[in-house]
C-alpha positions, 0 to 999 in steps of 0.5 A: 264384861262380856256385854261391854266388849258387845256394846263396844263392837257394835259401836266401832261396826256402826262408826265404821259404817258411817265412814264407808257410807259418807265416802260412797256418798261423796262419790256419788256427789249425794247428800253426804254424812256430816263431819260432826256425826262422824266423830260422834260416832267415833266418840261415843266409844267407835274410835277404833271403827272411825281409824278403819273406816279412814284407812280401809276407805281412804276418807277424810284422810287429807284433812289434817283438821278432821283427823286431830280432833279425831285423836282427841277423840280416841284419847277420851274413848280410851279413858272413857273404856279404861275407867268403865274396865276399872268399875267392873 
């Protein structure tokens, strides 16, 4: 259990990162992160990290189509989480 919570935060930590990363990027007009690697990352259990990284950020929040696949997103993280607490 407690290895699956520190997989988990590591997960968000790293989604997180990717999105303050992409905006300082877009800021610098620099080779920025793709939109598909952001929500991998989000995805592969970081959702919770991505929705930070949106709102501390301000990123891709004015992008409606960004933003529904992201919910898509959260909702197979949570089944994903809910079924891996269910097998322990």
């Amino acid at each position: 259990m407690h290895i699956l919570l520190a997989i988990l935060i590591v997960l968000n930590v790293v989604s997180f990162a990717l999105f303050g990363i992409d905006k300082s990027k877009a800021r610098r007009n620099a080779w920025r992160v793709s939109e598909a690697t952001l929500l991998t990352s989000g995805l592969i259990c970081g959702t919770v990290g991505a929705w930070l990284g949106v709102y501390v950020f301000r990123h891709k929040s004015s992008k409606p189509s960004f933003l529904l696949r992201l919910a898509g997103a959260s909702v197979i993280d949570a089944i994903v989480v809910i079924a891996l607490l269910a097998l322990l």
